[in-house]
N, C-alpha and C positions, 0 to 999 in steps of 0.2 A: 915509755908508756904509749906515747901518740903512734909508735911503729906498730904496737899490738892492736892497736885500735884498729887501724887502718887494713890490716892483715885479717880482723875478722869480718870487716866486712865485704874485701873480696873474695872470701871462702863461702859470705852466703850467697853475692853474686853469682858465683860457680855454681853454688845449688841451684839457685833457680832456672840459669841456664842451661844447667844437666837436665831439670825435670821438665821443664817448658812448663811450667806452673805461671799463674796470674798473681801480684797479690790482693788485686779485683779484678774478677771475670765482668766481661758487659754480655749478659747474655742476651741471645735474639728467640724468641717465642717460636714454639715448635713448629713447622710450618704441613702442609698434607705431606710432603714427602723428604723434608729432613726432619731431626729432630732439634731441640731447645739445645743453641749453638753458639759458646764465646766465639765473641768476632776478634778480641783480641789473641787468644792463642787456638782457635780453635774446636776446644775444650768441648765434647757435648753430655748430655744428661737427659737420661728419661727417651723415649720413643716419638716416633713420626706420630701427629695426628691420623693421618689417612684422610681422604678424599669424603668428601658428606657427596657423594654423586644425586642428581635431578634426575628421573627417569628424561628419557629420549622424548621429545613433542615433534607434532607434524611440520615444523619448521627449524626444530633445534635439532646438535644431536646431545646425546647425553652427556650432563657438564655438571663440575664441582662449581658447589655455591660458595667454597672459600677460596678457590684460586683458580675459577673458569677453567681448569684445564678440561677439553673435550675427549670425547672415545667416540669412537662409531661415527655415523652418521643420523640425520635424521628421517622423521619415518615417512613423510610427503602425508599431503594431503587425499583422504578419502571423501572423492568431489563426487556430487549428486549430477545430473545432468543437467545442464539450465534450461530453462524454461521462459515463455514468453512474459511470461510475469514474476518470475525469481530468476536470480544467477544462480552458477552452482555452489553449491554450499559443501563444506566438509563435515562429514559424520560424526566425526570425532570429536573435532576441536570449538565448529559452529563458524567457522569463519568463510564468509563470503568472496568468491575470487572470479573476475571478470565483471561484463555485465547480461540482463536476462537477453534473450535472444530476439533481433530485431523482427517486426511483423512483417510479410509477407507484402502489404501494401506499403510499406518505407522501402523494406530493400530492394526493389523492384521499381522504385522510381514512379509508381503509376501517376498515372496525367488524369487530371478531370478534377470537376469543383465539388465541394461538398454544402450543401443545402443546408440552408438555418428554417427552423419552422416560422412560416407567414412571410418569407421572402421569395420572392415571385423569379425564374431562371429562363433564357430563353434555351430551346432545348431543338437543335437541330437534326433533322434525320430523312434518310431515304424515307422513298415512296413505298419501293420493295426492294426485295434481295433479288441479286441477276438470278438465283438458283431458281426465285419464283418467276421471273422470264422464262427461262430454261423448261422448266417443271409445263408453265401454258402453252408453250409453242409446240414440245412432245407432244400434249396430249393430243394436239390438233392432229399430228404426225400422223399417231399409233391409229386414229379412225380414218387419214386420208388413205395410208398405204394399207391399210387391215393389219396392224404388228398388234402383238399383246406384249406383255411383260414389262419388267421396271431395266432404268435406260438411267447412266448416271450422267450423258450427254450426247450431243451428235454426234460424234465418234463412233460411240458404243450402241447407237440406237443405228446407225447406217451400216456398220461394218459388220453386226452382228445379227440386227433385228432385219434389215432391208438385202443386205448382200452377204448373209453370212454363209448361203449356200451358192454362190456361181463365185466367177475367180476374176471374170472382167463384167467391162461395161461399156457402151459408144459414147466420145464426145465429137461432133464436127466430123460424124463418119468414120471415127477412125476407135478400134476397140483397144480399150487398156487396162490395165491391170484394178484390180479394186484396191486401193489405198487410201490414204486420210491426202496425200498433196493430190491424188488425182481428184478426187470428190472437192475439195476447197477448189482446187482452179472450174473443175464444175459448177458448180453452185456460186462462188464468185463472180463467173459469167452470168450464169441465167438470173442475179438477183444486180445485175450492175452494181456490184460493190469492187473496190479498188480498199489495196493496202498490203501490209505482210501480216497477213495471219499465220498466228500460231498451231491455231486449230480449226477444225470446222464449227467447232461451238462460236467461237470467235466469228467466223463468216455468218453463223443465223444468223446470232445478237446485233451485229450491223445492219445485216439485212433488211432485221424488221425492225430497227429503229429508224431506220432511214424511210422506208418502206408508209409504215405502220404512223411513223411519225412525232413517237416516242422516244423521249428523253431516258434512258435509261436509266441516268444517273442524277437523275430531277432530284432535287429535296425540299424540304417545309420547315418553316420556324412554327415552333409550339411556343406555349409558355408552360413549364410547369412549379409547380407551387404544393410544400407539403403543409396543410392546413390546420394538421392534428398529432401529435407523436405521447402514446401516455405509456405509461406503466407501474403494473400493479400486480396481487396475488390473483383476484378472483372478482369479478360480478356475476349479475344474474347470465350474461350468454359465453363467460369465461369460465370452466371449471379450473379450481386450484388444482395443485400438486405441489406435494413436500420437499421444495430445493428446489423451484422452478419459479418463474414469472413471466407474465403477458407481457409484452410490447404492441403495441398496435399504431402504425402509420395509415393517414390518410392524406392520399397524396391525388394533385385536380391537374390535369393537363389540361389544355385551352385551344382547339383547333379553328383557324377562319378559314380555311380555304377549300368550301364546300367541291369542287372541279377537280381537288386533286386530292380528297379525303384525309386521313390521318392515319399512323401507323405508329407504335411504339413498342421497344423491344425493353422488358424490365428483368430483375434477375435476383434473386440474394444470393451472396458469399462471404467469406469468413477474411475479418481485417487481419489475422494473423498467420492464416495456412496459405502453402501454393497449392493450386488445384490438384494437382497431383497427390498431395497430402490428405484432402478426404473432401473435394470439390463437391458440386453436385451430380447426381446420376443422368445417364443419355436418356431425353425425351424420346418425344414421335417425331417432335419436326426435326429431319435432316440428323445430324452427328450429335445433335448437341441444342436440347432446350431446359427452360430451369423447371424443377421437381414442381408442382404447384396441386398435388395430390392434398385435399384438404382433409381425408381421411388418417392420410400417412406420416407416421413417425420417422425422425431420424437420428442419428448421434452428434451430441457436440463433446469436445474433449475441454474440461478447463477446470485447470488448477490441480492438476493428477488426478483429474476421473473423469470419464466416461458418462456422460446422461443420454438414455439412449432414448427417452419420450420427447425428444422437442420434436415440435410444430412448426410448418408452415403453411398459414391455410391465407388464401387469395379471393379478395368479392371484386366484382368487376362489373360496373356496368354507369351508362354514357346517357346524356340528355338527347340524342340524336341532333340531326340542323337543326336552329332555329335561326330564326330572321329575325330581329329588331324594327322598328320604326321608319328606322332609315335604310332599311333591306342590305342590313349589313349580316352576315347569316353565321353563325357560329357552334362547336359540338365543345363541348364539355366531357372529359373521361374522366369517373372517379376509380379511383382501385384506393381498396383496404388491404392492408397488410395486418396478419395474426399472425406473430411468432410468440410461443411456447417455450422457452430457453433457461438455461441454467439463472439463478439467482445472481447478480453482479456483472453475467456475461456482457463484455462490449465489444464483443468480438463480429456481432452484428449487421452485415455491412449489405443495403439496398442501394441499385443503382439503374439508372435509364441510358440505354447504351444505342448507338445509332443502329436502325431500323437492318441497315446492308448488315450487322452484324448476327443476323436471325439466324441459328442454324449453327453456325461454328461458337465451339467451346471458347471461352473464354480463355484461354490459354494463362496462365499466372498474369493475365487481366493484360495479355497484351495485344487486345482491341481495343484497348481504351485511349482518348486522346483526352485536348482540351474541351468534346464537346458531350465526354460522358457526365453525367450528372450522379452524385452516391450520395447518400445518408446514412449516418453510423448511429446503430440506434444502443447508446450508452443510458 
């Protein structure tokens, strides 16, 4: 009896091991790409779930949200271009990448102090620019020899205006050729100047400072002091306009040195653009003077638009000498400042830049030192 026992049940051993059957399956839940799977014999049942795929985002690429697996790639971002006041942004997604773009007066390192209203600066500067040397000694020239015409220096006014028609000239008896080193050792002579000149400009400007007795390169301490800075939509001598606002600085410079007068060179520019970017336009005087047409409209750009009615309009005018008590003698210069400007704009930027800088552009403000003086009118 116990042999037959035994005998049946390695006959059903045999079956099972014929069938590869369980007599409990452990199954594993269908996954995206097998399907519901005994892990003891293998056994499966029923179908793959498939993939639940996420569309593709500007930083993903396309991915299952039950078992990450990816396809593709992602789709990058569609960046706006930045801006002095925003980064660039993505169209899409809304997400911000970098930072807004640095102002023109940061990246550029400019030198010079910025003014608080009712604090008083000292404010150094030439008398004049050599170019107005230059400019008075010509004119003397053009009536002593009889020349006419504009002359951008002695060079050009001797070589051109005075000998532009014979080929020599005598010095010491002896004739030479007309050149710029034969005219400098000329006129170096006959004005007893010594040195290495580079030009004959250079031999006047000696000349007649030595001569004449003048310091060329003299200069004056002022004080100046901005007294008033407002801003608003409209008074009775401001008309409004819709997305715009007044500014108005009033600023006092303070001259005592009645023997060698006063002189100041002022300017507005933009704290965020390089000149080249939409600086201001060529005056009268020389290469380069600032717009101060009080009629005249101009464009400012901020914040993706273009306003093309701003204003700068300039009042000017001065106590003349006065003498005190103690005959100590002093001029007072007020100038007003009216800008016209976008609503928010502080891109604003007035500055008193030394006197020798009359005439030449501002180059992405690289005239400016420690002795420029600006005010940002925010």
């Amino acid at each position: 009896m116990r042999k037959k026992i035994v005998t049946g049940m390695l006959a059903v051993s045999l079956v099972f091991m014929m069938t590869g059957c369980c007599l409990s399956h452990d199954w594993q839940e269908a996954t995206c790409t097998e399907p519901k799977t005994c892990s003891k014999c293998g056994e499966t049942e029923g179908e793959v779930s498939g993939h639940t795929w996420e569309e593709a985002t500007c930083t993903a690429p396309k991915t299952c949200s039950v078992c990450g697996e990816t396809e593709g790639e992602a789709l990058g971002h569609a960046l706006s271009e930045a801006t002095y006041w925003e980064a660039a942004a993505c169209s899409v997604c809304g997400e911000t990448v970098g930072d807004v773009l640095a102002p023109a007066f940061e990246e550029l390192g400019v030198k010079g102090q910025f003014m608080e209203v009712g604090e008083t600066y000292d404010y150094s500067t030439a008398l004049h620019t050599r170019q107005e040397y230059i400019d008075m000694i010509l004119d003397d020239f053009k009536e002593r020899f009889g020349v006419e015409g504009d002359y951008a220096d002695f060079t050009d006014f001797f070589m051109e205006g005075v000998y532009g028609d014979v080929d020599s000239f005598e010095i010491d008896g002896e004739m030479v050729a007309v050149t710029e080193e034969n005219l400098m050792r000329q006129f170096s002579e006959g004005f007893g100047v010594t040195g290495n000149f580079e030009n004959l400009t250079e031999v006047f400007l000696t000349a007649f400072e030595k001569n004449a007795g003048i310091d060329l390169d003299a200069r004056i301490t002022a004080r100046a002091t901005v007294t008033d800075y407002q801003v608003f939509d409209s008074d009775e001598t401001h008309e409004g306009k819709e997305g715009y606002e007044w500014k108005t600085v009033e600023m006092q410079i303070e001259y005592d040195t009645p023997d060698e007068g006063g002189n100041v060179f002022y300017g507005y520019d933009s704290y965020y653009i390089k000149d080249e970017e939409g600086g201001q336009g060529d005056g009268e005087y020389g290469e380069y003077e600032p717009d101060w047409d009080n009629e005249a409209t101009h464009t400012v750009s901020w914040k993706g638009q273009d306003y093309t009615e701003c204003r700068a309009i300039l009042t000017e005018s001065n106590t003349g000498w006065v003498e005190d008590a103690e005959g100590n003698s002093s001029l007072t210069c007020t100038l007003k400042f009216d800008f016209l400007y976008p609503k928010g704009y502080d891109g604003g930027l007035l500055y008193l830049s030394d006197y020798k800088n009359r005439g030449v552009r501002p180059d992405n403000f690289a005239n400016t030192d420690e002795n420029t003086l600006f005010f940002r009118l925010q």
